[in-house]
ZAMARGU-4260 file (C-alpha; in steps of 0.2 Angstrom, whole numbers, plus 5000, padded with zeros to 4 digits):
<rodrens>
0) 5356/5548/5547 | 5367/5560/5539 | 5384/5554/5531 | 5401/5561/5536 | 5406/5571/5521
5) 5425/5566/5526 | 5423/5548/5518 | 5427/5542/5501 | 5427/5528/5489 | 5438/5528/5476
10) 5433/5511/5465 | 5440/5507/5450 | 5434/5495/5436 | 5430/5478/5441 | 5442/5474/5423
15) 5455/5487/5429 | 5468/5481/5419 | 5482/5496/5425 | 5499/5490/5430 | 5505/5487/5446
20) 5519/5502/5444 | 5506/5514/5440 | 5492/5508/5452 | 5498/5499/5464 | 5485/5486/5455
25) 5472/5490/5471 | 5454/5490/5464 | 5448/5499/5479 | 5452/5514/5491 | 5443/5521/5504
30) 5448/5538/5511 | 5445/5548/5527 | 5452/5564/5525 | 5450/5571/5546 | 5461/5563/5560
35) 5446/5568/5573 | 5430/5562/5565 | 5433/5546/5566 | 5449/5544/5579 | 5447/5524/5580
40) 5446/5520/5564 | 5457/5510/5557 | 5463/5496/5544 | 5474/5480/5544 | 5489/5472/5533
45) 5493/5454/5535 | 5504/5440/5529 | 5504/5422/5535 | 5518/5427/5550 | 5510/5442/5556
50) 5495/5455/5557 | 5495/5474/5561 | 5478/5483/5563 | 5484/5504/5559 | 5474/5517/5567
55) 5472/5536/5559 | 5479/5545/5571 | 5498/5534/5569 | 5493/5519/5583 | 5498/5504/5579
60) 5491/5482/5586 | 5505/5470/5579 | 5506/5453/5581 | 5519/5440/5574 | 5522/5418/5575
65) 5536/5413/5584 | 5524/5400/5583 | 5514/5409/5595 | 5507/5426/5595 | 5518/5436/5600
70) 5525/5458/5600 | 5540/5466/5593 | 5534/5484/5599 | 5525/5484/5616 | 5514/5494/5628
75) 5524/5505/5642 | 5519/5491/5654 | 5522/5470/5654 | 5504/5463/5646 | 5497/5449/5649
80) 5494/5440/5634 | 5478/5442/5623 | 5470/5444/5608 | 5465/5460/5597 | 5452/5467/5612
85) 5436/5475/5606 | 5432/5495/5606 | 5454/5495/5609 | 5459/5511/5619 | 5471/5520/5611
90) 5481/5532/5626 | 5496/5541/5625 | 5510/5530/5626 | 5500/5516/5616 | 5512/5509/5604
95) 5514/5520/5585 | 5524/5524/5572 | 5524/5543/5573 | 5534/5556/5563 | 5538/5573/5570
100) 5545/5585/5560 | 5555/5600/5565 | 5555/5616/5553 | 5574/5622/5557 | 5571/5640/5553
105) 5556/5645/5562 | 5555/5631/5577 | 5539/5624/5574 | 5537/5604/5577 | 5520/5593/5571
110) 5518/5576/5572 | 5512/5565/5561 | 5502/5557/5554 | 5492/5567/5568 | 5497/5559/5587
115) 5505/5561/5598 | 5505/5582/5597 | 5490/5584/5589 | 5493/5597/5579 | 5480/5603/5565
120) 5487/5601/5549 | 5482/5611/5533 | 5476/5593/5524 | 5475/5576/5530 | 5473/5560/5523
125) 5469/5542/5527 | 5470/5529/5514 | 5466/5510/5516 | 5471/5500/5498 | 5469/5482/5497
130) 5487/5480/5500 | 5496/5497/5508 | 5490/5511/5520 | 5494/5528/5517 | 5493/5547/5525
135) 5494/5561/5514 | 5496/5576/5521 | 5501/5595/5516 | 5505/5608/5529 | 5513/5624/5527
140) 5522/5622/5511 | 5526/5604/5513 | 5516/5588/5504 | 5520/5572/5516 | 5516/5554/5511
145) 5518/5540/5525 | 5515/5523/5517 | 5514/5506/5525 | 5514/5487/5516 | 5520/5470/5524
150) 5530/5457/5512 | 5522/5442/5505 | 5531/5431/5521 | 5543/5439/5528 | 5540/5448/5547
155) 5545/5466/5541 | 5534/5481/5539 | 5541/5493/5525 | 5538/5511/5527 | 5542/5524/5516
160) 5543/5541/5521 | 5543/5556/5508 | 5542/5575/5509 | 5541/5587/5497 | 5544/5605/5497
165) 5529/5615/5488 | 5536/5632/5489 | 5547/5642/5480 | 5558/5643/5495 | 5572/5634/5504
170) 5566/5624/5519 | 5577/5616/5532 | 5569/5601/5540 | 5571/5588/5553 | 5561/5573/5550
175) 5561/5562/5567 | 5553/5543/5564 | 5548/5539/5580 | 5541/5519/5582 | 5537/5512/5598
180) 5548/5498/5604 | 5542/5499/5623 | 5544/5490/5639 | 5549/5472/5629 | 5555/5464/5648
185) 5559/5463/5664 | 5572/5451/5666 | 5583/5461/5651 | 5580/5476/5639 | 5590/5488/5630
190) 5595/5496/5614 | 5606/5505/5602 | 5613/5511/5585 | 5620/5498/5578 | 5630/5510/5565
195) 5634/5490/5552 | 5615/5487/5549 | 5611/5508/5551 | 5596/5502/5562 | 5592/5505/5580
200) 5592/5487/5587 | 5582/5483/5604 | 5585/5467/5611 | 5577/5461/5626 | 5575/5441/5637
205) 5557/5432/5635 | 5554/5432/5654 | 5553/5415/5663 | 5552/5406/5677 | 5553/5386/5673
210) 5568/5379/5667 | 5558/5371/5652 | 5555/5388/5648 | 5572/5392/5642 | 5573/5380/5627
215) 5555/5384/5622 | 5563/5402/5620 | 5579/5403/5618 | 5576/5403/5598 | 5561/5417/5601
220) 5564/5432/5588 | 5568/5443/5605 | 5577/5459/5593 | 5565/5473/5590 | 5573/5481/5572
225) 5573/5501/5565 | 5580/5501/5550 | 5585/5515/5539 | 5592/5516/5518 | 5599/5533/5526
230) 5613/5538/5538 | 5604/5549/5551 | 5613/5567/5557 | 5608/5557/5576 | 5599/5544/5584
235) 5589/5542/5602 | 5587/5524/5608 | 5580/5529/5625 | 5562/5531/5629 | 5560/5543/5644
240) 5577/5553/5641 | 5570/5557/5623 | 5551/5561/5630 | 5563/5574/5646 | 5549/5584/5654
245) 5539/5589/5637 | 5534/5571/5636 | 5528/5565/5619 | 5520/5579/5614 | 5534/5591/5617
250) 5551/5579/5618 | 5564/5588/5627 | 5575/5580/5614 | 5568/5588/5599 | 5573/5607/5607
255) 5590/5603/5603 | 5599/5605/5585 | 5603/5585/5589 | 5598/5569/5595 | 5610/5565/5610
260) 5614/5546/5602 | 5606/5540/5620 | 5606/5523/5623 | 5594/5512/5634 | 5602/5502/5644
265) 5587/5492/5656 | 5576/5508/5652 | 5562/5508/5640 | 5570/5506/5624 | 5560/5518/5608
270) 5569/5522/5590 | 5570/5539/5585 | 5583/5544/5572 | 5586/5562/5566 | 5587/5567/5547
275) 5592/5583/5545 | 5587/5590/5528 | 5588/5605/5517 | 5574/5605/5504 | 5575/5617/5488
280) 5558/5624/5481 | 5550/5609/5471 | 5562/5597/5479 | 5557/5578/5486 | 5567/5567/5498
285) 5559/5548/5501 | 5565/5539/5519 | 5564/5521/5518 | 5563/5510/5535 | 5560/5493/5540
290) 5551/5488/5558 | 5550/5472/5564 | 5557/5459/5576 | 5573/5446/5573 | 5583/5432/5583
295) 5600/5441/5577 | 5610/5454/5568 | 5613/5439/5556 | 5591/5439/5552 | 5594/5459/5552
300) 5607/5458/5538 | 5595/5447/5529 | 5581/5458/5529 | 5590/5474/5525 | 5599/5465/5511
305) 5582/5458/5502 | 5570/5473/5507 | 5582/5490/5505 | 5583/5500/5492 | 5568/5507/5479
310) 5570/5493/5468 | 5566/5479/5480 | 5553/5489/5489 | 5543/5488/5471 | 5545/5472/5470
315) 5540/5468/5488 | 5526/5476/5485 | 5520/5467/5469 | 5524/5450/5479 | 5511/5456/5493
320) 5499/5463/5482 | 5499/5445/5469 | 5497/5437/5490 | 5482/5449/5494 | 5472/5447/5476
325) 5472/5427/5480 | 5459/5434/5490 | 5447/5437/5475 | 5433/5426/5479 | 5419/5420/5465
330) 5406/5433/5463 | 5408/5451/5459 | 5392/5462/5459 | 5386/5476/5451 | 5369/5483/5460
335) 5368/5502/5456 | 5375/5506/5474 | 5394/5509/5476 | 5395/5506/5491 | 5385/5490/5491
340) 5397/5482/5478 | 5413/5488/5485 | 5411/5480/5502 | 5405/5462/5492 | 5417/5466/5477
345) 5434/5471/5488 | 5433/5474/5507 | 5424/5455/5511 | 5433/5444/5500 | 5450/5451/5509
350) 5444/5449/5525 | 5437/5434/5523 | 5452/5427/5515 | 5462/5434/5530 | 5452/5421/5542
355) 5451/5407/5529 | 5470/5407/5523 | 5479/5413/5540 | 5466/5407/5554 | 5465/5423/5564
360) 5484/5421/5566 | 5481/5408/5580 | 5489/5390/5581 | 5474/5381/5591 | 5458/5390/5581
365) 5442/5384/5590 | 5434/5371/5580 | 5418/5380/5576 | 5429/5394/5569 | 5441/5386/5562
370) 5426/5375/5554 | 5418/5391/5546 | 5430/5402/5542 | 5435/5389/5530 | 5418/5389/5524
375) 5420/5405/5516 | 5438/5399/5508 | 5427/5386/5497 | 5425/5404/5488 | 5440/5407/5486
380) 5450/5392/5487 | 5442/5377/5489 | 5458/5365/5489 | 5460/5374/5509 | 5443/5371/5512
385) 5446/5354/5509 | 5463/5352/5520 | 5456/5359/5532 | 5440/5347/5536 | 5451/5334/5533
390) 5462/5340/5547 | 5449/5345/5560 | 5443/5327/5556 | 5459/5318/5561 | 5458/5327/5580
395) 5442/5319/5581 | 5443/5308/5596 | 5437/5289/5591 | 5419/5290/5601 | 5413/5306/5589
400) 5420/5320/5599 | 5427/5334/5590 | 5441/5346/5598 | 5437/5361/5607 | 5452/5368/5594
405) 5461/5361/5579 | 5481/5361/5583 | 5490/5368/5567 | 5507/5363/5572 | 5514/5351/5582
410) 5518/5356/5597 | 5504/5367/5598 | 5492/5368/5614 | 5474/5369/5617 | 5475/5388/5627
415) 5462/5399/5634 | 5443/5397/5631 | 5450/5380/5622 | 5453/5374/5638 | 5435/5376/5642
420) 5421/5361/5637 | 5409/5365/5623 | 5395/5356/5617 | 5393/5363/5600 | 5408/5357/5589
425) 5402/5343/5581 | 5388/5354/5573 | 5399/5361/5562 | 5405/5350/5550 | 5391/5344/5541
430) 5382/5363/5540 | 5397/5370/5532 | 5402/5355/5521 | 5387/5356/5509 | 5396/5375/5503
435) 5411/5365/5499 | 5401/5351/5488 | 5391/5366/5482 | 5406/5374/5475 | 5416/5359/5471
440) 5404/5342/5467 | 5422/5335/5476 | 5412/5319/5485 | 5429/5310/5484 | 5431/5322/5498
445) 5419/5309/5509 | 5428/5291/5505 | 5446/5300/5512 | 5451/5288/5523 | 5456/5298/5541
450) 5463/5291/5558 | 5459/5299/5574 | 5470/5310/5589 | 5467/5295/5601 | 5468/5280/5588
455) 5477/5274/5574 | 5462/5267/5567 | 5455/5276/5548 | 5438/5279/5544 | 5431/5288/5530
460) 5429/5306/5531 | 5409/5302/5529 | 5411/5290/5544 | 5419/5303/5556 | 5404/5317/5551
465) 5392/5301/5557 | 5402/5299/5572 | 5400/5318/5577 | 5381/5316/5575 | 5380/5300/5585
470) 5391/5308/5599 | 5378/5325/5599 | 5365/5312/5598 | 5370/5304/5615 | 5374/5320/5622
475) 5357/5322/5627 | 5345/5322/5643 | 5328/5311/5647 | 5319/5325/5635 | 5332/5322/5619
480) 5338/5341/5624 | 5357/5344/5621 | 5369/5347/5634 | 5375/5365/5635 | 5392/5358/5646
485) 5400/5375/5650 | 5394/5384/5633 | 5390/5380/5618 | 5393/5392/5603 | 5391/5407/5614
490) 5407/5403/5625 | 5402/5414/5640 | 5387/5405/5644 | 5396/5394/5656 | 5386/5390/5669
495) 5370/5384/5664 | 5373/5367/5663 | 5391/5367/5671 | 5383/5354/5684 | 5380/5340/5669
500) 5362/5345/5669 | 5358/5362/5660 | 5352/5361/5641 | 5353/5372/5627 | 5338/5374/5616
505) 5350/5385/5600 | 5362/5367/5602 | 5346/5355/5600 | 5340/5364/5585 | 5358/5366/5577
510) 5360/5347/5581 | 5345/5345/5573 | 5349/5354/5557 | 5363/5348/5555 | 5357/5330/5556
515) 5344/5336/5541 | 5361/5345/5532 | 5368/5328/5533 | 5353/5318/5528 | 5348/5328/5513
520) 5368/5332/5504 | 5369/5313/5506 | 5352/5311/5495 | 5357/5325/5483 | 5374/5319/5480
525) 5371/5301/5480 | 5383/5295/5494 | 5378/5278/5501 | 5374/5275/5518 | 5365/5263/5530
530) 5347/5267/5526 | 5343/5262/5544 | 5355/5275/5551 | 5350/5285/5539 | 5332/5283/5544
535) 5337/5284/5562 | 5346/5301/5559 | 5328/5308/5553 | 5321/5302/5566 | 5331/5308/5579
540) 5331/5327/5572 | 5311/5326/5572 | 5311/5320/5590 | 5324/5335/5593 | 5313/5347/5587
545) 5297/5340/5595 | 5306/5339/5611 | 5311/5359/5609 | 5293/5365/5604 | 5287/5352/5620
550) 5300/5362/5634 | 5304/5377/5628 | 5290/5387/5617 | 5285/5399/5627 | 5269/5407/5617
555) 5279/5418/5607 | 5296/5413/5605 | 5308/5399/5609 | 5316/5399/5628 | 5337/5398/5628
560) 5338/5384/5639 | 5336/5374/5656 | 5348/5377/5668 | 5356/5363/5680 | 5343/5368/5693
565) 5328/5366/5679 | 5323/5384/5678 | 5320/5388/5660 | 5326/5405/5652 | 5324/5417/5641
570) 5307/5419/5641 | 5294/5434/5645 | 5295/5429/5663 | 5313/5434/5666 | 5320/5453/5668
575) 5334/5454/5658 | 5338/5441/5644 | 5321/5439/5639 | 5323/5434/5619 | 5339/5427/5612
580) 5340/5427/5593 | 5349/5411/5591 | 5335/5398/5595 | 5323/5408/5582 | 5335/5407/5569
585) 5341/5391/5569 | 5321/5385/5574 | 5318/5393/5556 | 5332/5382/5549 | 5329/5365/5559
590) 5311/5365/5554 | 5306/5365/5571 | 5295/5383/5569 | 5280/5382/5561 | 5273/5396/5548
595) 5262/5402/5565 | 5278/5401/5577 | 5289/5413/5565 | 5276/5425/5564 | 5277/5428/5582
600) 5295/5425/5583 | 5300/5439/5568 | 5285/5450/5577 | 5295/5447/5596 | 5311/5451/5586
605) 5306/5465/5577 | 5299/5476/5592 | 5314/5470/5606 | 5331/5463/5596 | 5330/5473/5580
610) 5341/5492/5579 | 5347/5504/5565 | 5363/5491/5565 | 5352/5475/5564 | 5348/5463/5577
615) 5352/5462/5594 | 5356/5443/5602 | 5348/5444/5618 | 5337/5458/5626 | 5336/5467/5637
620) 5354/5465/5638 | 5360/5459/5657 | 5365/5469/5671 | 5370/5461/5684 | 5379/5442/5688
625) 5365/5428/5685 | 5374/5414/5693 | 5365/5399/5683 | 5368/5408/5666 | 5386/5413/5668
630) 5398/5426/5664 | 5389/5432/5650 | 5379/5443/5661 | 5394/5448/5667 | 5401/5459/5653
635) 5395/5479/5650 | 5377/5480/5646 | 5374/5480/5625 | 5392/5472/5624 | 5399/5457/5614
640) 5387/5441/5619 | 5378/5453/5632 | 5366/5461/5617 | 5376/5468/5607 | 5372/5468/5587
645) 5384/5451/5588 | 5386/5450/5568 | 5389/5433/5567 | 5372/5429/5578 | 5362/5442/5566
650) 5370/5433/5549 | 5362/5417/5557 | 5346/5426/5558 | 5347/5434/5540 | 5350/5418/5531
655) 5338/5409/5540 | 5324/5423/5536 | 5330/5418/5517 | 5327/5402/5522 | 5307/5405/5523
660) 5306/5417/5510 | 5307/5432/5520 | 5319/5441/5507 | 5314/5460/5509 | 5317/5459/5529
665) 5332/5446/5526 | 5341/5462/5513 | 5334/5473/5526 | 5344/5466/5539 | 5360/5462/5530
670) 5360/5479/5521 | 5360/5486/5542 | 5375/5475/5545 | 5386/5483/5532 | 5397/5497/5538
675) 5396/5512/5524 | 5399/5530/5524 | 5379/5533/5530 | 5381/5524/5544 | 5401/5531/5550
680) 5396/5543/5562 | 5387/5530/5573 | 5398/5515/5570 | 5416/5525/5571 | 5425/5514/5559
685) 5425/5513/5538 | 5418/5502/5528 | 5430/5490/5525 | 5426/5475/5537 | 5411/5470/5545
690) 5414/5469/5564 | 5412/5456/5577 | 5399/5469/5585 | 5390/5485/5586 | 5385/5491/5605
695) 5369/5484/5606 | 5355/5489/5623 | 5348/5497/5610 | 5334/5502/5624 | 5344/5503/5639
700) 5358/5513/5634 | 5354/5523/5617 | 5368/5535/5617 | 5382/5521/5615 | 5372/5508/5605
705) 5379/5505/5588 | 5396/5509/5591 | 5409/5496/5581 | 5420/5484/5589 | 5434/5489/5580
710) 5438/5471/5580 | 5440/5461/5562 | 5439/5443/5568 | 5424/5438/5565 | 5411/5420/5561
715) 5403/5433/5549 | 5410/5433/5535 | 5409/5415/5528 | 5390/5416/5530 | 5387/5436/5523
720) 5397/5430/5508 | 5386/5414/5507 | 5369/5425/5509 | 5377/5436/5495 | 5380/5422/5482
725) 5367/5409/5487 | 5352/5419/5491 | 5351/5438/5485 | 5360/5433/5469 | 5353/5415/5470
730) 5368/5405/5461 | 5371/5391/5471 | 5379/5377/5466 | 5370/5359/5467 | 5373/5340/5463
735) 5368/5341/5446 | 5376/5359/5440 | 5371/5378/5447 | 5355/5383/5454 | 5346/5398/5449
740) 5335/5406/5464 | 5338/5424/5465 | 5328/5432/5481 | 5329/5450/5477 | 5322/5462/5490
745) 5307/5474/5482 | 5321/5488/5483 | 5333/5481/5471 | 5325/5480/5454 | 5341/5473/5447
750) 5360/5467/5448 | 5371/5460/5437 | 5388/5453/5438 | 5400/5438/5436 | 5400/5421/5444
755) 5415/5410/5444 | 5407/5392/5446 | 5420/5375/5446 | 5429/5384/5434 | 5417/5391/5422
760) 5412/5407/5419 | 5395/5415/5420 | 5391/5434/5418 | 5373/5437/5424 | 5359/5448/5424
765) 5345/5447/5436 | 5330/5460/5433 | 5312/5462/5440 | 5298/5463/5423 | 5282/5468/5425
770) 5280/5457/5408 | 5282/5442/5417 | 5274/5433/5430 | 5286/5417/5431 | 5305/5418/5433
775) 5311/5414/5417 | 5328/5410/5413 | 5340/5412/5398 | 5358/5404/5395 | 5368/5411/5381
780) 5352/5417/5374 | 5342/5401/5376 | 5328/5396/5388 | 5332/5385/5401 | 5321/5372/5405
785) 5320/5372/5425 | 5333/5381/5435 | 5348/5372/5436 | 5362/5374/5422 | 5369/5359/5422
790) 5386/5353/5409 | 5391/5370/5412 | 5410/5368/5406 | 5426/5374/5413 | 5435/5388/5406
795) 5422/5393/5395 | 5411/5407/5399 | 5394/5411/5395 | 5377/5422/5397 | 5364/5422/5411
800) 5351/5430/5408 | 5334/5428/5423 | 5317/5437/5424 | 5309/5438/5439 | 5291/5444/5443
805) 5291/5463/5452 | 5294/5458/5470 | 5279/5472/5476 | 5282/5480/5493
</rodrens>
């Protein structure tokens, strides 16, 4: 696959000690430099209040809390609410934050940075830093640079807008800032120059209906701000009097010298201000503006006071970046291949510190994701990690039940698909705890006394995870299989077992493992239980895995499940849906496959699920409703749970493959995933997060398959990072110290790096010897008896040196 020559990478130093005034302190930047090859790419800026995804062509997702998720610059039309959506369309009147620009002598108008006219500019550039985005773009004499960052807290974007004359020439300009404000409701909108504040303010009513309703909203952040640091020559508050008969991509208004100063009064409100400029030959003028949404002129006040002018625009911008390089997780890597080490070094420790630290901006986060997202943040920040089990603990219900989402503020609600019963919750905590004690040795984390949402009563955190098992334990039929309720981790599997009857054979083996997760960290870290429980839990994960080899082996891989009518699926014998990927992974992990079962499974996956993006979740992908299944074979052929490369059901299946020592097709794999220049012309996106999914039906529908989502929520994350650190490089942490166990594929002869471990510092190298035939390991120098350093010391750093035997292909 060739790449697209229209990508780069810069990447500095991993050491990079340059200042944030000169360098803006990013270690990372990864350009695209066409507005067309690649129109749905895009990149994202958060802060704990808010989220907006930036797409090249100037198009614009934002989201705040007010506590809930809610808009400041809307689509033309009343939306329902909902998340981020996958493969987001982008159409003409789709919110932005577009520039045009007017030359006043010979008449010409462009947009910028590229929509809504769609000019072709002499150069273009899109640039995605650890904490801004940027445009850089030249066109007939001018050099424009459009820049974007978010505060540390605050619910502002801060723009900056600068244009340079390159000639030797006078130019007269008009710059018109354009950003989207949109159809906010319709009970009450409008909006106008508010000439104290120099902003154009849009103000609008929360529609509703119930009384109640009112005092929920009445202290909503209903103001949609434009502010400027310049006096504009005009304004144009008024959406579809600005657009006249040109529409957007030739306003009526911009044919006159000025804006009309046009107010919207119940119309679509939109703010445009007008700059008139005249530019001598070398000569720059810089535009500052702040976007965002307030409750009054009073919270405008406030933010124009503490974020306008250059000097606190600097310093809002080392705040954000010092918020974004908390992000910096405990392994950087150095492999030989740039874009391998960027994505590990840079772009997944951001995004996975987005999910661990903010919770996908949501105030009821399922409890499988809430559970291991802050997995990964036991790399980053363990202290979360542990506030966070403790808190999904507390919402445990006394009988062992865990929530269908954790509530992170008080008067938060269980919404959408949390509405909807799921078996698999209770897996979760004891699978994703062993990372923490990995990282941590913190088993004062298991005698933290807890009550429950439905009693007063406190038992220890360890009590609560045996609670969980007991409760999956019991959830089970006359054949110990786990009840699938109306899904289990994949949600749209509803209605297999909506009847109280239908089974799930991925739940039964998670079940299983995670009873084995839990036995076994209790043995390695010494926490005392009841051996007879303890005994019984062993038992109980055999007997699970006996009783899924005994229903649902089907000769070469293991069936999905049993519906409530008792027709197995997932097996050679059906149409569509023949294979799912989950039970064979997690069959590797609960020890329920034997050596002879993964053979045939890894063949089965290999000739139907695998594609040049990775693995597929089901095959063939459904087309048509299958009633004792469920909406999942509802949704577009090769899409999201419907057989798409589902990241999060293929990292499963890479880190079970390391697992059983299949390292070469588990790097395989997980070098697939990664998005990277070689692969941009299929995906459509840069490589600076793994998505929720690539189009999958890989067989059915070629021409679409391996398409990106777009969409950077994602269960991936927590366990790419783990496979990173605790398999390819092989540094996990253990009881007693940290384990050395690299798994390097036969491709990668060597990689070196650092290692932050419970406060110590370990710079490693890992290399394949012909001279040796044994892994042999050295610390500082000296041979280490075994593979565990152990009274490794914090603060202090030291050398790692490991020699493994060639891995032959």
């Amino acid at each position: 696959m060739s790449k697209i020559p229209l990508i780069s990478i810069d990447s500095n130093n991993i050491n990079n000690n340059k200042s944030v005034e000169t360098n803006c302190g990013n270690l990372s930047k990864v350009k695209l430099t066409s507005p067309t090859a690649l129109p749905n790419a895009t990149g994202f800026l958060w802060n704990q209040n808010m989220v907006m995804q930036v797409n090249c062509r100037g198009y614009v997702n934002s989201l705040f809390m007010q506590p809930e998720p809610a808009k400041y610059s809307y689509a033309p039309n009343m939306e329902a609410k909902s998340f981020i959506q996958p493969e987001h369309s982008y159409f003409s009147h789709h919110p932005g934050r577009f520039f045009y620009l007017k030359d006043e002598d010979s008449g010409e108008i462009i947009s910028l940075p590229y929509e809504p006219m769609r000019v072709q500019l002499d150069s273009f550039s899109f640039e995605l830093a650890d904490s801004h985005i940027a445009w850089l773009i030249e066109h007939r004499g001018l050099k424009i640079e459009v820049k974007v960052n978010l505060t540390e807290f605050d619910l502002v974007e801060c723009w900056l807008f600068s244009v340079t004359n390159a000639t030797d020439k006078i130019r007269n300009i008009s710059v018109y800032p354009y950003f989207t404000i949109g159809y906010m409701s319709w009970m009450n909108q409008s909006a106008t120059y508010n000439e104290s504040l120099n902003a154009i303010v849009g103000d609008c009513v929360t529609p509703y209906q119930k009384v109640e309703d009112y005092f929920k909203h009445k202290d909503f952040k209903d103001k949609t701000f434009f502010l400027s640091d310049t006096k504009p020559s005009a304004w144009h508050a008024n959406q579809k009097v600005f657009e006249g008969e040109g529409g957007l991509h030739q306003p009526t208004a911009l044919q006159a010298d000025l804006l009309q100063n046009v107010d919207a009064r119940y119309e679509t409100p939109v703010a445009v201000m007008q700059f008139k400029q005249k530019l001598l030959a070398g000569e720059q003028k810089s535009y500052q503006f702040l976007f965002g949404p307030a409750k009054d002129d009073a919270e405008i006040a406030t933010i124009k006071e503490k974020y306008l002018g250059e000097q606190k625009l600097i310093a809002a911008r080392k705040d954000y970046l010092a918020y974004i390089k908390q992000g910096k997780a405990c392994v950087t890597v150095d492999s030989g291949n740039a874009g391998f080490d960027d994505f590990f070094n840079h772009w997944l420790p951001r995004q996975m510190f987005y999910h661990g630290d903010v919770n996908r901006l949501s105030t009821d986060p399922q409890t499988r994701n809430y559970i291991q997202d802050n997995m990964g943040m036991a790399f980053i920040h363990p202290e979360k990690t542990r506030q966070a089990y403790i808190l999904a603990v507390s919402q445990q219900t006394i009988n062992g039940a865990m929530p269908e989402g954790v509530l992170l503020y008080k008067d938060a609600e269980l919404k959408y698909i949390n509405q909807v019963p799921h078996a698999d919750h209770g897996v979760w905590l004891p699978i994703c705890l062993l990372v923490y004690l990995n990282e941590t040795g913190d088993v004062s984390l298991l005698n933290e006394l807890i009550s429950f949402a439905d009693s007063t009563e406190k038992q220890t955190f360890s009590r609560h995870i045996e609670l969980a098992l007991d409760y999956l334990i019991k959830a089970t039929d006359h054949r110990r299989l786990s009840f699938i309720e109306q899904g289990d981790w994949c949600d749209p599997m509803n209605m297999v077992g909506y009847k109280g009857k239908g089974v799930s054979a991925w739940l039964s083996l998670a079940t299983a493992y995670a009873i084995t997760m839990w036995c076994d960290l209790c043995e390695e870290y010494n926490i005392s239980v009841n051996q007879q429980r303890h005994e019984e839990y062993r038992l109980a994960a055999k007997m699970m895995n006996n009783a899924v080899n005994q229903h649902l082996w089907h000769d070469k891989w293991f069936a999905r499940g049993i519906t409530d009518e008792g027709r197995v699926f997932g097996t050679d014998k059906d149409v569509e849906g023949k294979i799912f990927l989950n039970p064979q992974s997690w069959a590797m992990l609960s020890g329920a496959s034997s050596k002879e079962q993964q053979t045939k499974m890894i063949t089965a996956i290999s000739k139907q699920l695998i594609t040049p993006q990775g693995a597929m979740m089901l095959a063939p992908s459904y087309t048509a409703m299958v009633e004792d299944v469920g909406r999942i074979t509802q949704k577009h052929p090769g899409v999201s749970e419907n057989g798409s490369v589902y990241n999060h059901a293929a990292i499963f299946y890479i880190y079970a493959l390391y697992q059983v020592g299949q390292n070469d097709l588990a790097f395989d794999l997980l070098s697939k995933m990664l998005p990277s220049i070689d692969n941009a012309k299929v995906t459509g996106q840069l490589p600076i997060y793994v998505p929720n999914y690539y189009r999958g039906a890989y067989h059915q529908l070629p021409e679409q398959a391996g398409r990106s989502s777009h969409l950077f929520n994602t269960g991936t994350t927590s366990w790419l990072y783990r496979c990173l650190v605790e398999e390819l490089c092989g540094l996990k942490g253990c009881a007693t110290g940290l384990k050395v166990a690299p798994k390097l594929p036969s491709s990668m002869k060597q990689i070196s790096g650092q290692r932050l471990f419970r406060k110590a510092i370990i710079d490693f190298e890992l290399y394949q010897q012909s001279e040796v035939d044994t892994v042999e390991i050295l610390l500082d120098g000296q041979v280490v008896t075994g593979n565990i350093l152990g009274d490794l010391k914090a603060g202090q750093q030291y050398k790692l040196l490991v020699k493994l035997p060639i891995v032959e292909q």
